[in-house]
N, C-alpha and C positions, 0 to 999 in steps of 0.2 A: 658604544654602550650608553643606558640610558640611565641616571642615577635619581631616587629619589630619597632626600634626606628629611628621615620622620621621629618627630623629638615624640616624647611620650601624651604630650595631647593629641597628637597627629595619629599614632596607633591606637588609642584608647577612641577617633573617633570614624576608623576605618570601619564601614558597613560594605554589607550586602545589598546588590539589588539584582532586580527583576525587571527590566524594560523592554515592552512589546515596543516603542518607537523601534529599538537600536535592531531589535529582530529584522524587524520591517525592513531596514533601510538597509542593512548585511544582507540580507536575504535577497536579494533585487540582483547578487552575483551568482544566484542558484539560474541565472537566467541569460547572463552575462558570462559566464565560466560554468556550464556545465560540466560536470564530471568533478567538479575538485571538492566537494562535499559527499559525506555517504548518505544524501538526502535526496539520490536522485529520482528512483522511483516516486517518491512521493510526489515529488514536484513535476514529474511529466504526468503523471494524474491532475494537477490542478491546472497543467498547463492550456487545456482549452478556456476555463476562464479569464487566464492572466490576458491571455492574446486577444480575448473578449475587451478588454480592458481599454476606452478611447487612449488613456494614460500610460500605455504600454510603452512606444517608443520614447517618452519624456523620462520614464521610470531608467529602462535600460540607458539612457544618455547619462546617469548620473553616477557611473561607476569608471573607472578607466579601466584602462587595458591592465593595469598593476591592480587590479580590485579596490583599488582607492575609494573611498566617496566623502564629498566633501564633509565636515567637520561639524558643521553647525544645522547638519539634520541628525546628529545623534548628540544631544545634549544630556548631561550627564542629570543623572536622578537626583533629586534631593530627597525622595523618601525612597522606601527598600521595594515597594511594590503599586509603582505610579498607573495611572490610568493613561491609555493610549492617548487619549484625544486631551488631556489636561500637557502630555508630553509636546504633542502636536501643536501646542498653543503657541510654544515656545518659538517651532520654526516658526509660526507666524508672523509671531514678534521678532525675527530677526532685521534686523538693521540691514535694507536694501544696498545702502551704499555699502557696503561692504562684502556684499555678493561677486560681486569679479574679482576680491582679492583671494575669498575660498575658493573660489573655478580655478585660479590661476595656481595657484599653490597645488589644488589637487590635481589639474594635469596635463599643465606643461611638462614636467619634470619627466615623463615617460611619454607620452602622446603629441607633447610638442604643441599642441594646439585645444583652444578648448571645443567641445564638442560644437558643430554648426545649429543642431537643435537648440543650444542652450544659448549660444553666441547671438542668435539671433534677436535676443532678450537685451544685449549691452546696454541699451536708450532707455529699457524700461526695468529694472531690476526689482522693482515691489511689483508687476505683473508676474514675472517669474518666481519669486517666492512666493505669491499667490496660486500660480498654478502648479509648484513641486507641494505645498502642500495639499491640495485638494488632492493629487493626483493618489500619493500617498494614504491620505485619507480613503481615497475609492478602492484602494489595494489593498489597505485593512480589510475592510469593509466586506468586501464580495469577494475574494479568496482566501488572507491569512486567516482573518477572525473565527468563519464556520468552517473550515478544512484544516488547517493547520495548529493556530495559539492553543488548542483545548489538549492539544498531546505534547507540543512544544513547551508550554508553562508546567505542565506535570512532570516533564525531565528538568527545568531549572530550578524548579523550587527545591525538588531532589536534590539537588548538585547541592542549591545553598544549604539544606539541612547537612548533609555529608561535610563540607565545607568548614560549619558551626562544631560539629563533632569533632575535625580533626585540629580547628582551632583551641577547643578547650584543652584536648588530650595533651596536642604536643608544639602550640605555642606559635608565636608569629613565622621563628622561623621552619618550621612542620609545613605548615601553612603555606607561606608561598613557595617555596620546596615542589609542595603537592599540586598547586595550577601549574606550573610550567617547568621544565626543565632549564629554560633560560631566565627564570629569576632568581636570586640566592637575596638573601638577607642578612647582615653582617652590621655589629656596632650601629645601629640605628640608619642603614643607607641597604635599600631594593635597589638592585641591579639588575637592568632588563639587557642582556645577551640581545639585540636586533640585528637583521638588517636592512634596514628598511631608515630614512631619514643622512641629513647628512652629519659627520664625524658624532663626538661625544655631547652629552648634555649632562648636565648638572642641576638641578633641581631639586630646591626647600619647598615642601608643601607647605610650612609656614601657614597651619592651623587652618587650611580649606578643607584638609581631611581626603580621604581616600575614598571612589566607590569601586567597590570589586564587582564585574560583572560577567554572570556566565552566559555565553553563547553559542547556538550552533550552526558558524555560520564564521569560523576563525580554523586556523590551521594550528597556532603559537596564540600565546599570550601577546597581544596589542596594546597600542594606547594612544591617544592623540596628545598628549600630557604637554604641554609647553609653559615657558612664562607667566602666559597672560590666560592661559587653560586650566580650569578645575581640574583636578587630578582625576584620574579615571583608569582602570587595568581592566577590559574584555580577557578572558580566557576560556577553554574548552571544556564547555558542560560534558560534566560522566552521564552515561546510561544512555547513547545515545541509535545503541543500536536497534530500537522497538519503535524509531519514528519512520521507517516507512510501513510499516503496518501489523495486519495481529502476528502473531507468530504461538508456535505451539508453545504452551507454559513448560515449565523446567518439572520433572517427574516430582513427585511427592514420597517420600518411604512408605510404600507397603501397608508396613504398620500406623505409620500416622496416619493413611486412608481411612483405614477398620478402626482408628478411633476415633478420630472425627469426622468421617464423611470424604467421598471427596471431593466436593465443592468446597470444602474449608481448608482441607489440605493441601488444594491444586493455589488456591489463592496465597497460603501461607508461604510457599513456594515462590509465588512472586514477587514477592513483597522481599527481595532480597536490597533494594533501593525504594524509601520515603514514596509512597505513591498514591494519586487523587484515588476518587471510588469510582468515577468515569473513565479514566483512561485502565484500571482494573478492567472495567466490563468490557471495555473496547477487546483489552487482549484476551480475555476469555469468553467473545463473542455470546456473552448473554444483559440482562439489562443491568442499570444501577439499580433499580430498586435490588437485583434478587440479591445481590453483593451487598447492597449495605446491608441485607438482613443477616449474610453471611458475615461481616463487621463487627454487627455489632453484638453475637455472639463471640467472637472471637475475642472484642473486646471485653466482654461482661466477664470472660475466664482469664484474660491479663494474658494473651497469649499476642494480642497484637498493641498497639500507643497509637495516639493520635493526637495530633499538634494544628492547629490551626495556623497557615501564613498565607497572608495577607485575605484574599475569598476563598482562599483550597481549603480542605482538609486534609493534610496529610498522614497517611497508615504507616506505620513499620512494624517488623516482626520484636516482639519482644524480647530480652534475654531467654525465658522459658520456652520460648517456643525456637531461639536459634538451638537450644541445648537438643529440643525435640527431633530438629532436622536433621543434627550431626550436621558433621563437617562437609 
């Protein structure tokens, strides 16, 4: 078990975020472990770019056999909704010598050896962090960024709105209850159920504070959390069944068609999870303009809200208009 013990500054400065790095660098086992995400269609659509990619085999070296990846190419956010390449900076700046102790850490322990691509590097380890991150960089770039991030950020910013909701309602322990089955919260100590790492830990965050972050690209709630590690909880973004692609929208009543339309009805339907005006149009195969005109109707009658996080705009159905839908 993994313990973390969070005195009341420590919960008061538990946030949310949104990290395209952490996506990136999970996501690299959509490639390495096929099949064990329900993100596979997607990802054998972008697969002739990936294999395009000079950085391909470097990419896939950096995961082991146990989906491990090393530690310090997902650095934890300090703000709730960071820019890729401000994240990226980070691996830059990591500290070379200290490279063969994260290769070794991540995978001896199951693979026994570290990868010969990466091994090859021992003499030069700031070449190699040089080239994991360019490489990364090139895999934003020309696959995640225009094929994937623009549908993948509109399911997590969802997740954290939802998240924000269930924290107000029903409180810290609601809350982490609600990311994972195997965390429980009790008398001021998060208990991560794992199995993964060896025997117990114990752990005072001791006012570094917490980031909770949603991913789709985890089985369980995760964490790299140690001693000398900013505390950090990855767990499994809701809604994540609409990221391999459009899908028919869910019916609209009847009657709400013939009073609104149904371009307005069909949308209001969807909007059952916080969602961009982009990734709307995507699933009802028409453009953003014609939605946001349908929006902003919707919103002029208080039938839908809209919240801005971080560049999104986020829609949800309003009270009036869930009473509209029925149950």
């Amino acid at each position: 078990m993994l313990r973390f013990r969070l005195g009341l500054a420590d919960l008061a400065s538990t946030f949310f975020a949104c990290s395209p790095l952490q996506e990136t660098v999970l996501s690299l086992r959509m490639w390495t472990h096929p099949g064990q995400y329900p993100h596979g269609p997607a990802f054998e659509a972008m697969r002739p770019a990936f294999e395009a990619l000079p950085a391909a085999p470097l990419l896939r070296a950096l995961v082991a056999s146990n989906k491990y990846v090393p530690d310090f190419l997902t650095p934890r956010p300090s703000v709730p909704f960071p820019e890729f390449r401000a994240e990226l900076a980070l691996v830059r700046a990591f500290e070379p010598a200290r490279l063969r102790g994260e290769l070794e850490v991540t995978f001896l322990p199951h693979d026994r050896a570290v990868p010969p691509l990466l091994a090859a590097f021992d003499d030069r380890p700031a070449e190699l962090v040089r080239r994991i991150a360019d490489a990364l960089e090139q895999y934003w770039t020309r696959v995640l960024e225009p094929l994937w991030w623009p549908r993948a950020r509109s399911v997590l910013h969802a997740d954290i709105v939802h998240r924000s909701r269930v924290l107000a309602e029903r409180g810290a322990a609601g809350l982490f209850a609600g990311l994972d089955h195997r965390l429980s919260w009790s008398d001021g100590v998060l208990t991560i159920e794992r199995n993964w790492g060896d025997g117990d830990l114990d752990i005072a965050v001791d006012r570094r504070g917490l980031a909770l972050l949603p991913t789709c690209f985890a089985r369980g709630a995760i964490t790299a959390i140690g001693p000398d590690l900013t505390p950090s909880i990855s767990y499994v973004a809701r809604g994540q069944g609409n990221l391999n692609g459009p899908a028919d929208p869910p019916p609209a009543p009847q009657a709400l068609e013939q009073l609104l339309g149904t371009p307005k009805a069909r949308l209001l339907a969807l909007l059952r999870e916080p969602t961009a005006t982009t990734e709307l149009a995507r699933r009802l195969g028409v453009t953003a303009g014609a939605v946001s005109q349908h929006l902003s109707v919707l919103h002029a009658t208080r039938l839908v809200t809209r919240a801005r996080h971080g560049r999104l705009v986020l829609y949800a159905r309003s009270p009036l208009a869930e009473q509209l839908l029925g149950p």
